[in-house]
N, C-alpha and C positions, 0 to 999 in steps of 0.2 A: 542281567548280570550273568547269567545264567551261559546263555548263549556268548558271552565274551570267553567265560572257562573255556567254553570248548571251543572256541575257534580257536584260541590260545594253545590248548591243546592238541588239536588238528596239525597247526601249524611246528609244534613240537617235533610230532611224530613224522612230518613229512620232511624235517631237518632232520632224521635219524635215518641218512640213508649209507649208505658205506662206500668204500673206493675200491672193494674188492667184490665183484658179481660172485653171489652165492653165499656174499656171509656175512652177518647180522653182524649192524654198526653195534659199538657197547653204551649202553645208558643204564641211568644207577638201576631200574627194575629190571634189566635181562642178565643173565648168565652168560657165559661163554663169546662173548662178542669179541670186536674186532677195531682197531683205531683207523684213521684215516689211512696208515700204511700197511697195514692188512696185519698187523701185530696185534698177540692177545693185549685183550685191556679188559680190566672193569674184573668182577666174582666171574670164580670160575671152577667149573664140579665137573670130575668127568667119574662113569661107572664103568661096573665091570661089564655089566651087559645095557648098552646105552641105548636097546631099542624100550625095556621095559624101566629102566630106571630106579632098579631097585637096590643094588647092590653099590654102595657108594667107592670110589678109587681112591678119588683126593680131592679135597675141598682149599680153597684158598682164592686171593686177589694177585692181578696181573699191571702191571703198569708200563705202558710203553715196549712189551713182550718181555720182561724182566718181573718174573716174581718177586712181590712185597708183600712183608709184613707176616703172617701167622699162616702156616699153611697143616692141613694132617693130612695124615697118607694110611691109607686104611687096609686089611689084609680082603681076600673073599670072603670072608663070612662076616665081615662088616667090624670087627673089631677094630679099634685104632692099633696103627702099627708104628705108626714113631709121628713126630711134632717139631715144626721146623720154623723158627722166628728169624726170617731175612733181615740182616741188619746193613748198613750200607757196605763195610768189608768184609762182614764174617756172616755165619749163621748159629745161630745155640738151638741145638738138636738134642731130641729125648726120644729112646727108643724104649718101648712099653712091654712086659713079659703077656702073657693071655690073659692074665689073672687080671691087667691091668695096673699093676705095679710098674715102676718104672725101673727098666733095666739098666741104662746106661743113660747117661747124661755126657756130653760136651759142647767144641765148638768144632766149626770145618768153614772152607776158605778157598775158592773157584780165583784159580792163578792165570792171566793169561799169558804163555810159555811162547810167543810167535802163532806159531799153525797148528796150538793141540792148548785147549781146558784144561785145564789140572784142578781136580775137585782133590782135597787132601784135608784131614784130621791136622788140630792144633792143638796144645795148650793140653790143660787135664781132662782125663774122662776119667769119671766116677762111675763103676759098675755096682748094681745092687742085686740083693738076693729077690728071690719072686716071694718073697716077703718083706721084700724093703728095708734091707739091712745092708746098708754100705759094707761089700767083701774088698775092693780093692780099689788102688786110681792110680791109671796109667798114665804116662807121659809122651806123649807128639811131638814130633817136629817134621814139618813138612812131609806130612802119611806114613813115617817111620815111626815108630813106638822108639824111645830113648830110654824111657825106664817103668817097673812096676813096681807098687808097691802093695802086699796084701794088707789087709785090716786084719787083725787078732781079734777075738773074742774079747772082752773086755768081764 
């Protein structure tokens, strides 16, 4: 039985070969790989200094070279620096004070405009104090702020 694992196995690993020379096919145990058309796929972490790997950049999943699903994006000293849930038209984005509190919360929305991305703010953003006290919530429309509103003391 034994020897069936691994020739099962064998045979796994020599199906994990890639269509692009030099760069790791993706399967669920490796990081940073690559699909048949040489597009990221599969978990994917890059650092700030990637020979020792100590300093993490951004952690998240890739699919078909189109980020899904939950990704964080970390500053140099390893703090998270904002939090970004890919949804299929938008993304809901939270950006973090040091303390770890969260600073701002909204959404934003990658337009394609002919021959130029337009990445752009939507809808409400909630800003908070670096102690977590809702100060105020702006209003977007297409990366233009349309209105503010402070919070009062209560």
């Amino acid at each position: 039985m034994r020897c069936y694992f691994f020739a099962l196995l064998g045979l796994a690993a020599s199906a994990c070969t890639t269509a692009v020379p030099g760069r790791q096919h993706a399967a669920f145990w490796r990081t940073n790989g690559y699909d048949r058309q040489g597009e990221q796929q599969g978990r994917w972490r890059t650092y700030y200094d990637d020979k020792n790997k100590q300093t993490r950049l951004t952690r998240g999943r890739y699919r078909h070279g189109r980020p899904v699903g939950h990704w964080r994006y970390y500053t140099q000293l390893g703090t998270l620096d904002h939090a970004e849930r890919y949804r299929r038209d938008y993304s809901d984005i939270t950006f973090y004070h040091p303390n770890g509190q969260v600073s701002q919360k909204g959404r934003a929305r990658v337009a394609d405009e002919g021959t130029v991305l337009h990445y752009f703010w939507f809808g409400e953003w909630r800003k908070f104090s670096e102690t977590g006290r809702l100060v105020e919530i702006d209003t977007y429309e297409k990366g233009q702020q349309v209105a503010s509103q402070p919070i009062q003391d209560m």
